[in-house]
C-alpha positions as CSV (number, residue, x, y, z in Angstrom):
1,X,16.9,-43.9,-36.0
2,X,20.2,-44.6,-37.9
3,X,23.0,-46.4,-35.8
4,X,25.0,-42.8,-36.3
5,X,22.3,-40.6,-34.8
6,X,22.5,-40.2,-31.3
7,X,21.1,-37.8,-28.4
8,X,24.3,-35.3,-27.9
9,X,25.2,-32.0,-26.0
10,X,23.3,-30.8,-22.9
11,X,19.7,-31.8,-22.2
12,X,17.7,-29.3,-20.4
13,X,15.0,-30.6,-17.6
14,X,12.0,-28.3,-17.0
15,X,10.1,-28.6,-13.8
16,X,6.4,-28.0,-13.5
17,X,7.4,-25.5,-10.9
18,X,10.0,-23.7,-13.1
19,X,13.2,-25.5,-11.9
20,X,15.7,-26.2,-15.0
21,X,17.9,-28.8,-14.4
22,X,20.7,-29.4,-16.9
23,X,22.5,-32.2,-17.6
24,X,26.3,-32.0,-18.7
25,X,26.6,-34.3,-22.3
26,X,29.8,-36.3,-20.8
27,X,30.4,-38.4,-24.0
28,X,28.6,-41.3,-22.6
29,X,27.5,-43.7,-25.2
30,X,27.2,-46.9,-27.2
31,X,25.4,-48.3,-29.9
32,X,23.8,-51.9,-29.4
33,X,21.1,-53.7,-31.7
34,X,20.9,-50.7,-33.8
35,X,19.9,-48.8,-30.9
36,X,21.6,-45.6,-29.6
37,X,22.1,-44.6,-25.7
38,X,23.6,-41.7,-24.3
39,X,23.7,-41.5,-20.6
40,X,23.5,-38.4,-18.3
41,X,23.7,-38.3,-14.7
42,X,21.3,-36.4,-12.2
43,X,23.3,-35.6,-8.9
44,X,21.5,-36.5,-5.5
45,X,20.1,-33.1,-5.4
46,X,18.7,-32.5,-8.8
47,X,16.7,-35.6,-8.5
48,X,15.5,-34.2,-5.1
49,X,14.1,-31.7,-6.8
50,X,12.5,-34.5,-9.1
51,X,10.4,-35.8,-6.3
52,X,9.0,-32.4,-5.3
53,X,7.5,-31.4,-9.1
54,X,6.6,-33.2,-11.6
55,X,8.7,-33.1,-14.9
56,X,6.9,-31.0,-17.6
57,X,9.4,-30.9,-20.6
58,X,12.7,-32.6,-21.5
59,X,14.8,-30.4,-24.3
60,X,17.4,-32.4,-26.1
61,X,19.1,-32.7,-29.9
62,X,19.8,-35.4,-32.3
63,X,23.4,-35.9,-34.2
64,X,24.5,-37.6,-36.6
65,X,28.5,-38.6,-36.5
66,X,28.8,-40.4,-39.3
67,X,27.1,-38.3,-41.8
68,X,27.4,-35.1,-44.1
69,X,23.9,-34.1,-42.5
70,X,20.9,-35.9,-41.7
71,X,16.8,-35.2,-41.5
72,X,17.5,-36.8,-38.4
73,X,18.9,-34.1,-36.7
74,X,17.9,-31.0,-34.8
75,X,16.6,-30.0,-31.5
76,X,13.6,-32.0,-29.9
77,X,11.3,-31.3,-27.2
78,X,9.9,-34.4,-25.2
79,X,6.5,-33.3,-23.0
80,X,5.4,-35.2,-20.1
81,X,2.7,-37.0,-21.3
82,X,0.7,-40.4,-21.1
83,X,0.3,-42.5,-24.1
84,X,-3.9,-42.2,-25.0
85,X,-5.9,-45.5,-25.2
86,X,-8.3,-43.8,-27.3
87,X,-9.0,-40.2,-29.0
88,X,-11.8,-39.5,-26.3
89,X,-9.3,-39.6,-23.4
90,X,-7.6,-36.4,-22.2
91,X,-3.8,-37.2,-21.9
92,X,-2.7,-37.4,-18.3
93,X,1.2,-36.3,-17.3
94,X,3.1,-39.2,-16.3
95,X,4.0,-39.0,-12.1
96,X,7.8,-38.8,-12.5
97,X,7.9,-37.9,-8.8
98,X,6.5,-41.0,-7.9
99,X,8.2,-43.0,-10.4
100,X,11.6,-41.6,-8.5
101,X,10.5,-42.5,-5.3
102,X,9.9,-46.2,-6.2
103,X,12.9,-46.5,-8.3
104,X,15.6,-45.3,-5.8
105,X,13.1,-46.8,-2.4
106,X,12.4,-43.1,-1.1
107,X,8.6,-43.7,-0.2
């Protein structure tokens, strides 16, 4: 990813039990090592809802700032998948809920 392409505008959350969770784009970002962040913020609630259902899709687009247009860009969907060790294994959602739980000490 070029050092002008970056994740912008809402991202969209989806829940395995239908919830949709949005998060605001606040202009949150840098660029360090050639590498891009944008940073969103999940309120105390929405991640409350994280911990009850497991994250099924993340919905999010790619801009470029410093360009006339880029293949780069467009709008990406992120599924909640494990990486395969081999083609005979059946991919395996990650547990985000349980991931939550251990990052913020909720167990």
């Amino acid at each position: 990813m070029g050092g002008s392409v970056r994740i912008a505008g809402d991202i969209l959350i989806y829940l395995t039990d239908g919830t949709v969770i949005t998060c605001i784009d606040r202009k949150i970002f840098d660029l360090a090592d050639d590498m891009a962040t944008t940073v969103y913020y999940l309120t105390k609630t929405e991640l409350e809802k994280m911990t009850q259902s497991n994250l099924k899709t993340i919905r999010f687009s790619l801009k470029c700032f410093d360009c006339f247009s880029s293949t780069e860009e467009g709008n990406f969907t992120a599924s909640n998948k494990s990486s395969i060790i081999d083609y005979h294994s059946e991919s395996v959602p990650v547990d985000v809920p349980e991931l939550i739980k251990q990052l913020f000490d909720l167990n």
